[in-house]
Structures are given as C-alpha cells and as structure tokens.
C-alpha positions in Angstrom: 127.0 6.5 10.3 130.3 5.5 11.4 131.6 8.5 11.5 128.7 9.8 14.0 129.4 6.8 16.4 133.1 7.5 16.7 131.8 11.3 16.9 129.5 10.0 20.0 131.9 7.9 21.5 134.7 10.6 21.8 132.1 12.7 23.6 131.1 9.9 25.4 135.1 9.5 26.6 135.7 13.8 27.1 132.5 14.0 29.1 133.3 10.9 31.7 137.3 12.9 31.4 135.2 15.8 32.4 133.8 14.2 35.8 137.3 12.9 36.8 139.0 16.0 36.4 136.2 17.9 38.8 136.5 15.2 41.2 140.1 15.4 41.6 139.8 19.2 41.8 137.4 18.6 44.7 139.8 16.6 46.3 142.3 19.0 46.1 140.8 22.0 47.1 139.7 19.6 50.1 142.8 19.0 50.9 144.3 22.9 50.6 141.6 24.1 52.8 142.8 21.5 55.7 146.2 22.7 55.1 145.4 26.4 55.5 143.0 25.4 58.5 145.7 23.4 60.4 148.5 26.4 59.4 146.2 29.1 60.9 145.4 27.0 64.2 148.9 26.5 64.7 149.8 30.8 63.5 147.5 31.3 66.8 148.5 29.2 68.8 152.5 30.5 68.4 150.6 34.1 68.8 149.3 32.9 72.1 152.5 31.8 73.4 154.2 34.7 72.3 151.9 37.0 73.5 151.7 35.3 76.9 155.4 36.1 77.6 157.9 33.8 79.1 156.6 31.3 82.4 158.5 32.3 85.4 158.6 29.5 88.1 160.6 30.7 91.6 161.6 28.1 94.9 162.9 29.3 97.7 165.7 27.6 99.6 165.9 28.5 103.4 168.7 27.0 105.6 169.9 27.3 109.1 173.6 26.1 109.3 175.9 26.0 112.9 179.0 27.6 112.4 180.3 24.8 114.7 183.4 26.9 115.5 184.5 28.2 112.4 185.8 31.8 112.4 184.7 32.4 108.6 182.0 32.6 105.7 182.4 32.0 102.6 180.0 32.5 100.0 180.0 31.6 96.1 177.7 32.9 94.2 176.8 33.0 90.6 173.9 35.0 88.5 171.7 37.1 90.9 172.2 39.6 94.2 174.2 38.7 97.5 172.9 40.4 100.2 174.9 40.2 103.8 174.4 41.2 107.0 175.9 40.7 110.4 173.5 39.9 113.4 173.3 38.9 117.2 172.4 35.1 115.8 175.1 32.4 116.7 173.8 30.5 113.4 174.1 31.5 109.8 170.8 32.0 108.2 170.8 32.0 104.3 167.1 32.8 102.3 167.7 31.8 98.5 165.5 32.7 96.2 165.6 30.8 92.9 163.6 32.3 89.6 163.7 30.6 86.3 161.8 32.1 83.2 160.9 29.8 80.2 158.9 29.0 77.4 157.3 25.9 79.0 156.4 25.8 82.4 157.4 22.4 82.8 160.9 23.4 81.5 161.1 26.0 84.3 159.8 24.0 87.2 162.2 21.3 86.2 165.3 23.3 86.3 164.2 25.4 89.5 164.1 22.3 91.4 167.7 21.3 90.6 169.2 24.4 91.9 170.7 23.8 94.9 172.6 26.1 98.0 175.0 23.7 99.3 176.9 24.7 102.7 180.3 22.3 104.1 182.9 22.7 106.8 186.3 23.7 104.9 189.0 24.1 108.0 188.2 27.3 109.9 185.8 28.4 107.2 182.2 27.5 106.1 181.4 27.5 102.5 178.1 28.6 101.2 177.6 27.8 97.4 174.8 28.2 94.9 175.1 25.0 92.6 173.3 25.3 89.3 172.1 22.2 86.7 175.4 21.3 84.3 173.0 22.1 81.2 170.6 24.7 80.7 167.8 24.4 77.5 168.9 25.6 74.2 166.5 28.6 74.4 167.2 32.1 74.0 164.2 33.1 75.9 165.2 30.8 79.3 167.0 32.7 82.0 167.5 31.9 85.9 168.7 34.0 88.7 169.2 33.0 92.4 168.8 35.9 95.0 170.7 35.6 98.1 170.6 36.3 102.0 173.0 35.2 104.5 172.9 36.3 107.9 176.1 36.0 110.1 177.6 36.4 113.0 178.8 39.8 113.6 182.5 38.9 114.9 182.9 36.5 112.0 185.0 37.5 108.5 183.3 36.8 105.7 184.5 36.3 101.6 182.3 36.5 98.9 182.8 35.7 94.9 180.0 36.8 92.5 179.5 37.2 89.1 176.4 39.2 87.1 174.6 40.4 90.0 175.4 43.1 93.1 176.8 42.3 96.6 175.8 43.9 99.9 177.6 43.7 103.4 176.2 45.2 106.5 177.3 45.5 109.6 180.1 42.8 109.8 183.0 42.7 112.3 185.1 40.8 110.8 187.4 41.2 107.5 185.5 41.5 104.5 186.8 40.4 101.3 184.2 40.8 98.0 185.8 39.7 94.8 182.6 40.8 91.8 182.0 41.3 88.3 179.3 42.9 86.2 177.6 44.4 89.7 177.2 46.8 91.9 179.2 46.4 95.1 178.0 48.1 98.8 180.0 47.6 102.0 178.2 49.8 105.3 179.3 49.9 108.4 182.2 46.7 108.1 185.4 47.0 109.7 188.8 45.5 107.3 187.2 45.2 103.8 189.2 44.8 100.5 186.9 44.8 97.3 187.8 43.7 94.0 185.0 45.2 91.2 184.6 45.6 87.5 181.8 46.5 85.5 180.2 47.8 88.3 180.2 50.8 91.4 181.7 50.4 94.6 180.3 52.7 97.9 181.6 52.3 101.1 180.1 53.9 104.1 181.1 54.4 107.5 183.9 51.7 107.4 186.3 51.0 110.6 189.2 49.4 109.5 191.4 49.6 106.0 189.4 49.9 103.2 191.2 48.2 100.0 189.2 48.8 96.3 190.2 48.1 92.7 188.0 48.5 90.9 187.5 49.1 86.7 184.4 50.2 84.4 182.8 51.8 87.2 182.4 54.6 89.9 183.8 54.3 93.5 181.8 56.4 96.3 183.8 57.1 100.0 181.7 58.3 102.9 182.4 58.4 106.4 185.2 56.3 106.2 187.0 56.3 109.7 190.0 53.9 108.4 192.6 54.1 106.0 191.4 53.6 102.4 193.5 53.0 99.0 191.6 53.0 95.9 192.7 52.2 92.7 190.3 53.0 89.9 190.2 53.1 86.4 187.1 54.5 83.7 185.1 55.7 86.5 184.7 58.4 89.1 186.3 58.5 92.7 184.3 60.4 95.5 185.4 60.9 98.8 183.7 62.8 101.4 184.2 63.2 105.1 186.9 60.7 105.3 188.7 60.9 109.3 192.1 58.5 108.1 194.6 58.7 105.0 193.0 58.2 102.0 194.8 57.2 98.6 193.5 57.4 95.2 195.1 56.6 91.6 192.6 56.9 89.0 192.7 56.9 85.2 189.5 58.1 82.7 187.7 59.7 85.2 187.2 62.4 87.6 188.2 62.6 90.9 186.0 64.9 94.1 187.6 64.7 97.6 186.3 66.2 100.5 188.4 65.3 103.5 187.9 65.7 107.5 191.3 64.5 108.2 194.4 62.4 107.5 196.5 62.7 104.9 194.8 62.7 101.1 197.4 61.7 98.1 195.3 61.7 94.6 197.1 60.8 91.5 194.5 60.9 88.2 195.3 60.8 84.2 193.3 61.6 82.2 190.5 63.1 84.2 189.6 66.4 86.3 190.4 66.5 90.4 187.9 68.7 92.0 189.1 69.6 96.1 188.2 70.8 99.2 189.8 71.6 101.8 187.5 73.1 104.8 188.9 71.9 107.9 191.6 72.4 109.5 192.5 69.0 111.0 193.3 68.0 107.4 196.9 66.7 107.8 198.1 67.0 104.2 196.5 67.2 100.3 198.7 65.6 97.6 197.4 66.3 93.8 199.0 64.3 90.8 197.4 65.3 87.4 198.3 64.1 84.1 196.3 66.1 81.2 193.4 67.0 83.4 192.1 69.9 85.1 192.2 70.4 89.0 190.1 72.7 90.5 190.9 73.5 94.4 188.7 75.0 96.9 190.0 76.7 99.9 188.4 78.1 102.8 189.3 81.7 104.5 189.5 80.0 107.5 191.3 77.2 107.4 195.2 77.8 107.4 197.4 76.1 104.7 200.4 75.9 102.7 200.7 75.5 99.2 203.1 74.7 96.8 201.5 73.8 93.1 203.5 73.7 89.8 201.8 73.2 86.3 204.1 71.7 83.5 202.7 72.7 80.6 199.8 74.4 82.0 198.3 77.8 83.4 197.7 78.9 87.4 194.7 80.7 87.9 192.9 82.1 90.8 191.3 85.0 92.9 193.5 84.6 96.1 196.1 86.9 96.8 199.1 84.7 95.5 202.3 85.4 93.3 202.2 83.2 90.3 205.7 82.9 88.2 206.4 81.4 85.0 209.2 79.1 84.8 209.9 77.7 81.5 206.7 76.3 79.7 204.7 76.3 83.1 203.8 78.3 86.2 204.0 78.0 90.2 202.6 79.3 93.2 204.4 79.0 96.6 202.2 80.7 99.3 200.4 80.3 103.0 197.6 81.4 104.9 197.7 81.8 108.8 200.3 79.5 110.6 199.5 75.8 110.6 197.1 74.0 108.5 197.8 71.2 106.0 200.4 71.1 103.7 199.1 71.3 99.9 201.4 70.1 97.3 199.7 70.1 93.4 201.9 68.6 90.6 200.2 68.6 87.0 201.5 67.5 83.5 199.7 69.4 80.7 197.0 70.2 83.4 195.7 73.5 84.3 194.8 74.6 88.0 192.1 77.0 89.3 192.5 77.5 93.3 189.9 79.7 94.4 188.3 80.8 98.1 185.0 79.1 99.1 183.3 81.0 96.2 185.2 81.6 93.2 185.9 85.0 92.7 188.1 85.4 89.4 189.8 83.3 87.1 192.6 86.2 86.7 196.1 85.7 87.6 196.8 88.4 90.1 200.7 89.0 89.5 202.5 86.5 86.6 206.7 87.5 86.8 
C-alpha cells in the first residue's frame, strides 16, 4: 500500500511537471513568433526604402547683384556645372540651383536650405561664392550638387575656380581666366582667356585674343581661333583646326592633328603621333618636334612650300617627288614646291615620317643615296 501511494504521488508530481513544461513552451513559441513578426515588418520596410531610391530635394537661389563699378567677376564654385555668359544687362544675374539626394527627406531639405550663393565687393572685383554646410551626414548614399548661371556684363573680365563639375564662358569681352579640376572646360567666342584643366577637356571656339591652356588627363580642341594660342598638354589629344594666329603646342601621351589657316604653327609631342595639314597658302610656317612618335604630313599640290625634315633614328617615306638621303642612323629630305609658301621644318627622335600629297599615294621612298 505504501509503495502504491508513493507510486501515485510521483505521477501525481511528473504529470503537474508535465503542464509546466507545455506552458512555458507556449510561452516561448509566443514569444518567437513576435520576434520573427517584428524582424519581417522591419526586412520590408528596409526593402521599401531601398527600393524607393534615394529622396532628392532641389532650391533654387536667384540673385540680381549691381556691379557698382567694379571691372571684374569672380566666381567660386565647388561640386556642380558653372555656366557663363556675357550679355547687354548692366547687372549680374546668377540662377543657382541646389540638389541634395538622401536617405530621409528631412535630411535633404535640411541641408538644401543651408546652401547658400554669397556675392561681396572685393576692390575692383565682385566675388560670387557657393558656400556649403561645414558638415555633411555620415551617409554614403547623400550627395549634393549646386548648378550655376551667371550672367555678366559683356566688357567685364571674369575668373572662375571649380572643382568636380564643367565650366562654360560665352561671349565675354573681357579676360577670362578658368582655373578647373575633374571637368570639362568650354570657352566660345571670349576674347584673352587662360585656362588651367585636369581631369577634364578643354575646347575653345572662335576666341579673339591669346588663348593660354594647360591642361592634364584630358583632350584640348582649337577651332576658329583668331588669336595667338599656346597649349601645353599632357595624356590627352591636341586638335587644332582653322586657327588665323600662331599657335604653339607641347604635348606628351597623346596625339597631336593641326589644321592651320595661318600664322606660324610650332608642335613639339613625345610620345604620341602628329598628324598635319597644310592646305593653304597663307600658312606662315609649320614646326614639328617628335620624340618616339609618328608624324604623318599632308600636303596639298597647290599650295607652295619648303621643307626641310630629318628623322634620327627613323625612316622618310612618301609619294612626292623628293630625294631622301641617309645620314648616319637616320634620313632627310630637303625640297620645295613652287616659289613661296610656308617654311616646313620636321625634327623627330626615333620617329618615323610619312609626307604625302592630299591623297596618299605610296609609302615608297622614291630615291634613298
């Protein structure tokens, strides 16, 4: 009998054990299911931002600003385009457009509204200068950009520093000095412009005065230019077409094309082909430097010229009617065509030269002594 009552009462124990353990296992899985719940709500709502894309909030600044007398512009600029052009207006108009992208639109708004375009009287000169908030948020995915448009007085110089972004001058009188990185750089129709560029290509169109341009990590383009221009280049390519003044070019890691009208053309390039034309006669002079690269010169049958090209180190080939000697590890060519003409001097260093009429009719030497 005893022993059946213990036997009862340990059955009695494991069974109310039993009802525990199912109760906290209730709890538990209770509990789990809230956890996964909140995880998943909070899996789509990250999916939701993330497929929504960044918030983009924009403000646009317009002023209108007296030039009170002063002879100059200024303009500083940081993270976006520069656009400038000169007009009839005896004010300076500038049309700022600010665009911030973010994860939170209240993020954005916020910083968009402290960007300012701040403009001051600096002696002769007025300065024009985007100001942005001493902190930006710790977020890779938040990014601003201010686009820029000043209007100017024609007769008025103007000087403009940008970084990451491309600068634009039309139409402007006055000396033109662009100092740029990691942008495109365009000057049309200016008169005295110097440009200072990397990481970026430089055109200039139709310009009236000197035209000064370093530039690095980029292309330069020449067009029209009816002043002097000096370029100095490096990793890029230098075009020149239908230039009317003396243009100079010294260019490394890249290829040089020159089509001149007139003035006097001096090209030195390392590293990198020179391909030339000369088509008209009111071409004062063609100078060719080339260090271990290939020039290829074009000459028309009616244009007169003289010529004078030695290749250290390199071959003379063409299908004109010229005498090339050999002298020691390299060739020459001394001839003319007609009476008058530009003067063509070619000097190359481990370069090879093909002169040929309009059309290229042979890559044979004629005569070799």
């Amino acid at each position: 009998m005893g022993a059946q009552a213990e036997s009862r009462a340990e059955s009695h124990v494991d069974c109310r054990l039993s009802i525990v353990d199912c109760r906290m296992s209730d709890q538990s899985e209770i509990v789990i299911r809230h956890f996964l719940a909140a995880a998943v709500l909070a899996l789509f709502a990250l999916a939701g931002t993330v497929m929504a894309g960044p918030l983009v909030a924009t403000r646009r600044i317009e002023k209108r600003v007296p030039l009170g007398g002063r002879r100059k512009a200024v303009v500083l600029h940081r993270y976006g385009n520069v656009a400038i052009v000169g007009t009839g207006d005896a004010y300076v108009l500038v049309d700022a457009l600010v665009r911030v992208t973010a994860r939170s639109r209240t993020a954005a708004d916020s910083f968009a509204e402290r960007v300012q375009v701040e403009t001051a009287g600096e002696g002769d000169s007025l300065v024009i200068a985007t100001v942005y908030p001493a902190r930006a948020p710790a977020d890779p995915g938040f990014g601003y950009e201010v686009q820029m448009s000043v209007k100017l007085p024609t007769g008025i110089a103007a000087s403009v520093r940008n970084s990451f972004g491309d600068v634009k001058v039309a139409e402007l009188a006055g000396d033109c000095h662009v100092a740029n990185r990691y942008g495109d750089v365009e000057l049309d129709r200016c008169n005295r412009c110097e440009v200072e560029n990397s990481y970026g290509r430089v055109r200039i169109t139709e310009t009236q005065g000197l035209s000064l341009v370093r530039n690095s990590y980029g292309d330069v383009d020449l067009r029209l230019a009816s002043g002097p221009v000096q370029v100095r280049n490096r990793y890029g390519t230098v075009h020149t077409d239908q230039s009317a003044n003396d243009v100079t070019i010294d260019n490394q890691f890249g290829n040089v094309f020159a089509r001149p009208d007139r003035g006097a053309v001096s090209i030195t390039n390392r590293y990198g082909d020179v391909n030339a034309w000369v088509d008209d006669a009111e071409l004062a002079a063609l100078s060719i430097m080339s260090r271990l690269g290939r020039v290829d010169l074009s000459l028309s049958d009616r244009v007169p010229f003289r010529i004078d090209a030695t290749a250290q180190g390199g071959r003379i080939s063409s299908g004109l009617p010229f005498v090339i000697r050999r002298v020691g590890e390299g060739q020459l060519v001394s001839a003319r065509q007609g009476e008058g003409g530009p003067q063509i001097d070619i000097h190359g260093v481990w370069s090879d030269f093909a002169i040929h009429g309009d059309v290229s009719r042979s890559d044979t030497p004629r005569d070799e002594r």
